[in-house]
Structures are given as structure tokens and as C-alpha cells.
C-alpha positions as CSV (number, residue, x, y, z in Angstrom):
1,X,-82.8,94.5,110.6
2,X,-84.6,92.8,107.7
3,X,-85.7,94.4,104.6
4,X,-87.9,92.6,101.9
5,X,-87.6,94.7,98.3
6,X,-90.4,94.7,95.8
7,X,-92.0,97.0,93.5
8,X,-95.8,96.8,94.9
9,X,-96.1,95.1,98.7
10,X,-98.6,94.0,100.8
11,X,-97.7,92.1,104.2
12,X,-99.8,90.5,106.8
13,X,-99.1,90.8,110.1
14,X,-96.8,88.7,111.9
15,X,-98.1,85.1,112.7
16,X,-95.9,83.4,115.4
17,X,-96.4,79.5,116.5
18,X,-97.6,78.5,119.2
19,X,-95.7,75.5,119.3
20,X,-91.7,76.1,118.1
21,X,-89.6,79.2,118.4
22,X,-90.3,80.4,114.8
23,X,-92.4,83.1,113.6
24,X,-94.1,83.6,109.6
25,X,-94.9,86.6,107.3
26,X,-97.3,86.1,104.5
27,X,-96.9,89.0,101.8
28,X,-97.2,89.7,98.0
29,X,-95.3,91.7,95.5
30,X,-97.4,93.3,93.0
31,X,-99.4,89.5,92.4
32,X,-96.8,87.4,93.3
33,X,-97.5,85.4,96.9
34,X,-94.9,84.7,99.0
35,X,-94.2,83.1,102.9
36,X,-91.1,84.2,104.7
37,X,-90.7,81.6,108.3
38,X,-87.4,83.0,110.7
39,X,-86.4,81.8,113.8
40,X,-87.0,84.1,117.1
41,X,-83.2,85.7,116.1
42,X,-84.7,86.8,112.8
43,X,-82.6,84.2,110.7
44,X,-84.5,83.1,107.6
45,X,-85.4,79.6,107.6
46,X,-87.5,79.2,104.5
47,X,-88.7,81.5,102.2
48,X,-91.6,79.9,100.0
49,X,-92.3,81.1,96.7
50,X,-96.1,80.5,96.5
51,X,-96.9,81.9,93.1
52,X,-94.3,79.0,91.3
53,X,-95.3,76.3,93.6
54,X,-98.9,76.6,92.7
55,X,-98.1,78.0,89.2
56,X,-100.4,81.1,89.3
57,X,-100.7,83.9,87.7
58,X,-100.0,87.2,89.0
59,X,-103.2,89.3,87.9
60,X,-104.5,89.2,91.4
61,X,-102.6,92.3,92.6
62,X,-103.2,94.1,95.9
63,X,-106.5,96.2,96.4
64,X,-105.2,99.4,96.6
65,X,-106.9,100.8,100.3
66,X,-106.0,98.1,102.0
67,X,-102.6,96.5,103.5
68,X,-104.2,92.5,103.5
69,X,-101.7,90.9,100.8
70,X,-104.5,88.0,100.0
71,X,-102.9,85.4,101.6
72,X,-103.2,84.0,105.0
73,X,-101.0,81.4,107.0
74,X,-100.9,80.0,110.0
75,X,-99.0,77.2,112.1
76,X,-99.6,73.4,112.9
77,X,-97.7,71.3,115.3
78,X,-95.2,69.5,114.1
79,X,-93.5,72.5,112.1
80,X,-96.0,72.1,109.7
81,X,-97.6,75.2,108.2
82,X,-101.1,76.2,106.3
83,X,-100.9,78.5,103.8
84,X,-104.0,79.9,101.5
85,X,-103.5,82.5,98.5
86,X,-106.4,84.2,97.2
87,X,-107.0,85.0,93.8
88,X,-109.2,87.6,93.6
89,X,-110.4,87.6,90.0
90,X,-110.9,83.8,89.9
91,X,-112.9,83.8,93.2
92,X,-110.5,80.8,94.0
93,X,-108.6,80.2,97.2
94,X,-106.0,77.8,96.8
95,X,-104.7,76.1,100.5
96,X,-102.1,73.5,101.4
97,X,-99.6,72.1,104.2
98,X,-96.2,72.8,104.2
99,X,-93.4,71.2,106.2
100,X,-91.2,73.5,107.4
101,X,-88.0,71.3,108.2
102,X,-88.5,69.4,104.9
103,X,-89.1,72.1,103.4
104,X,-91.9,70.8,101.1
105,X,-95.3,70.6,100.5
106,X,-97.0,67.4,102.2
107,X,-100.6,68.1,101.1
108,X,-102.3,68.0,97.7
109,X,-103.2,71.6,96.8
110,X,-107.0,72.5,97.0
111,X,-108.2,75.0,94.8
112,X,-112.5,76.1,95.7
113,X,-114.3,78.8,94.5
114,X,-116.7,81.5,96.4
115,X,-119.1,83.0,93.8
116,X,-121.2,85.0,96.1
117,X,-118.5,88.0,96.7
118,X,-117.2,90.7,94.3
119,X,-113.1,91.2,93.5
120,X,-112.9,92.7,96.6
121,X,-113.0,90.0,98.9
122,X,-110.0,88.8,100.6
123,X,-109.0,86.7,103.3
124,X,-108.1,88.1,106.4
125,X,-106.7,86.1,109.0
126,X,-106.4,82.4,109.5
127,X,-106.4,80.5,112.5
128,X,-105.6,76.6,113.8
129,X,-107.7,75.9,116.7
130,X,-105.6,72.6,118.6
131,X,-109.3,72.4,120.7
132,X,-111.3,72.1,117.5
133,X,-108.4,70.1,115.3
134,X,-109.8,72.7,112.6
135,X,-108.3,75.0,110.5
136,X,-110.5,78.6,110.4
137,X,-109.7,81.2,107.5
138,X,-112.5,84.1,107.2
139,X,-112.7,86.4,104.4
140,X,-113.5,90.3,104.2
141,X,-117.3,89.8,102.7
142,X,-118.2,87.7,105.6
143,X,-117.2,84.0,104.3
144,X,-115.6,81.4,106.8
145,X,-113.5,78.4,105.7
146,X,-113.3,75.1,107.6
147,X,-110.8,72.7,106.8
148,X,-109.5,69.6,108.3
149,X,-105.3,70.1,109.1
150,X,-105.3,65.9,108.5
151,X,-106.9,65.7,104.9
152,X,-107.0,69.2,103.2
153,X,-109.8,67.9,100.9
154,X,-112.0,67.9,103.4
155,X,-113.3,71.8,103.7
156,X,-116.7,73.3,103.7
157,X,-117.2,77.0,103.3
158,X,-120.1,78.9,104.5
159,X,-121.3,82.9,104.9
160,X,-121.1,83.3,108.5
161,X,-122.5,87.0,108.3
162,X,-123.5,89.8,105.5
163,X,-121.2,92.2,107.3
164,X,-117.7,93.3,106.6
165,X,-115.0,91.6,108.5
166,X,-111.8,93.8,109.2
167,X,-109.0,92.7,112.2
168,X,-110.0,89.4,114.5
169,X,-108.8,87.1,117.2
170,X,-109.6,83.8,117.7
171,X,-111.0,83.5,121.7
172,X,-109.9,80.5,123.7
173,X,-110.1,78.7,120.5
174,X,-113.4,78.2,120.3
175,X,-115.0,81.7,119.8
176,X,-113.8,84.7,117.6
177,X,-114.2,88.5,118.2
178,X,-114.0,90.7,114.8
179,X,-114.5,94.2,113.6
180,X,-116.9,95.6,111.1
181,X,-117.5,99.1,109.9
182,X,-119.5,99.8,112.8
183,X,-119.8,97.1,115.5
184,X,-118.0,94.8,116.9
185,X,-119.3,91.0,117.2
186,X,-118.3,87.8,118.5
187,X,-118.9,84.4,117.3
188,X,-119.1,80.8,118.8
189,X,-118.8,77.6,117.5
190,X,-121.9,75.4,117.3
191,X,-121.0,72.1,119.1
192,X,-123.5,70.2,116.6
193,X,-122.8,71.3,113.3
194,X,-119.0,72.9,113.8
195,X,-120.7,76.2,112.2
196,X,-120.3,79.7,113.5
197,X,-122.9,81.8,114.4
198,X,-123.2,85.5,115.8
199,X,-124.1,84.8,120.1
200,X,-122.9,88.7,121.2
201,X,-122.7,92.6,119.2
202,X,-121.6,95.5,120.4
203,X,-123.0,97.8,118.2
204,X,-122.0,102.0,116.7
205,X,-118.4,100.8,117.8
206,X,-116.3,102.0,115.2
207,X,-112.6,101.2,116.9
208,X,-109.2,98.7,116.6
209,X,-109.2,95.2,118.5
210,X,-106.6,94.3,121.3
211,X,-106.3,90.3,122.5
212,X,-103.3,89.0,124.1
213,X,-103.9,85.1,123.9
214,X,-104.2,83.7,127.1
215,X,-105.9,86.8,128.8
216,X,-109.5,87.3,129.7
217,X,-109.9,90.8,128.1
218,X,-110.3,92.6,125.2
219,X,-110.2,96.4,124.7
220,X,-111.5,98.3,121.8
221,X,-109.5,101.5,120.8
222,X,-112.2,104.5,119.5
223,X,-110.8,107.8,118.4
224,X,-112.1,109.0,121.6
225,X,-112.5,106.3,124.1
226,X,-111.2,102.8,125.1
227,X,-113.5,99.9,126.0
228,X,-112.2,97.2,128.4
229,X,-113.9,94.0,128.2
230,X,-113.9,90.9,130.1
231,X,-115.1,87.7,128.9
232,X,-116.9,85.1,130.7
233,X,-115.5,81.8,129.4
């Protein structure tokens, strides 16, 4: 068993690689942003201490309501690793690679700011799509990230929809299903522009998202029903 002490935390969920036997939790401690990586035995690895590494402050605290800690991860071949605080009253999301065996940094760190969103946005979940070579990180208030995983300078960040985002999965790599307050939609990739945009809703759904990568359905878990989907690749 593992415990991880702290006076105010937040954890995201688990993010495991798709390419070593290792397995990262992203979390904060009242401000202070940290990345835990174990092996499949639960033997710690690395744990990164974000907040010194970037030398940030620790004003951007959890939102108390929700359990996103404001910073998202997520793996790269190689045993390389993306992470991406957010601070919430800058606007700023900071993001980087990390290699895991060296246990360094081996990007510069890029700092951008989003100034159409309130202190309430946050980033939810990010994603590597090996199809794509892209690195995907969407935020709460409907803002998606796109960063190349060889030259972290090289980003764009657009408002894929005015809706609320809540849990996601990203579809075959190349499509992504999320939650809202009261729909659920899915989004493709443009193969012109590299930009999402909204192809399917499924709307006065107010439920939880199940994907097992590598499956062809989907279910949505209501209060009183549950929807079984299957997609048409």
C-alpha cells in the first residue's frame, strides 16, 4: 500500500504508459505540483517536484468542488514524460518533457497564457496520440492544447467548444469523446488543419464515461440507465 501525506490534496487519476511497465500520478498539495512515476509493483521510481523545478508559486491552490489537481501528464516513448501545471490565477500553463531514466528535464519549459477563461479553468486530461505525433491537453472551459512532443515550442491553442468539459477518452487516437453538464459529444480531428471540431452529440445525457482502449464501445452510466455504444471507426 502507498500513502501520499499532505495537508490539502488533489490527485488525478492514474495515467499508465502505453509503452513501458510504469504507471504516473499527477497531484498537488495545497498549491504545490507534484508527479509521482512507479513501476507495475508500485516501487517509486521518480518523484518530481514540479513547483521547485519551475519555481512557482503556490497561490494556485485546488478549486474546492472539484478533485482535478491542475496538472496533467501523460507518457511518450522512450520513457519520456509531458507534464503541464496550471496556474490558475496567472492564466498560465506551464508544460515540458521529462526523461524518466535520467531523471531530468530535456525540454525548455513553455509558459502560454489563456485569457478568455475565469480562475476556474483547469486542465483535465492530457493525451499523446503516436498516430497524430501530437500532444492533446484540453481544459475545463472548453480550450484544447496542441503541442509538438519533438519541439515543445511549437503549440497552438484554440477554443474547441463553449461548453464545459468534465471526464474524456481519447478514441483510436484520432477522435475524443467527453462529458459536459448535459450531453455528451465527440470530436475528430480535421486532417487539414490538425484542429478539432464537434462531428457527433448526444444530447440531455447527464451520466459518467466508460472506454477501455482498444475496444469499440463506450457506455455512459446515468443515475437510472446505462447507454452502450458502438463506434464505427
Amino acid at each position: 500500500m502507498k500513502v501520499i501525506n499532505g495537508s490539502y490534496l488533489k490527485m488525478n487519476e492514474v495515467t499508465e504508459s502505453d509503452f513501458e511497465d510504469m504507471f504516473a500520478i499527477a497531484y498537488q498539495d495545497n498549491g504545490k505540483f507534484f508527479v509521482l512515476v512507479c513501476d507495475m509493483k508500485g516501487h517509486d521510481i521518480v518523484t518530481i517536484n514540479v513547483t521547485d523545478l519551475l519555481v512557482l508559486n503556490d497561490l494556485s491552490k485546488p478549486i474546492t468542488g472539484f478533485w482535478e489537481p491542475l496538472i496533467v501528464l501523460t507518457f511518450l516513448p522512450d520513457s519520456k514524460l509531458f507534464v503541464a501545471p496550471y496556474h490558475r490565477f496567472e492564466k498560465k500553463q506551464y508544460h515540458f518533457l521529462y526523461d524518466i531514466k535520467k531523471k531530468e528535464t530535456i525540454s525548455n519549459v513553455v509558459s502560454s497564457a489563456i485569457g478568455d477563461c475565469t480562475d476556474r479553468n483547469f486542465p483535465i486530461k492530457a493525451f499523446y496520440s503516436p498516430v497524430m505525433n501530437m500532444i492533446y491537453v484540453f481544459y475545463r472551459q472548453g480550450h484544447g492544447y496542441k503541442i509538438e512532443p519533438d519541439d515543445m515550442s511549437k503549440w497552438s491553442c484554440k477554443r474547441i467548444t463553449n461548453d464545459d468539459l468534465g471526464n474524456m477518452y481519447l478514441l483510436f487516437d484520432q477522435a475524443l469523446i467527453t462529458r459536459s453538464s448535459s450531453s455528451v459529444t465527440l470530436y475528430k480531428i480535421d486532417p487539414e488543419s490538425g484542429d478539432w471540431f464537434k462531428f457527433h452529440n448526444i444530447p440531455k445525457t447527464r451520466g459518467t464515461i466508460y472506454f477501455i482502449k482498444g475496444n469499440i464501445r463506450f457506455q455512459v452510466t446515468t443515475d437510472e440507465k446505462i447507454y452502450f455504444y458502438l463506434i464505427d471507426k
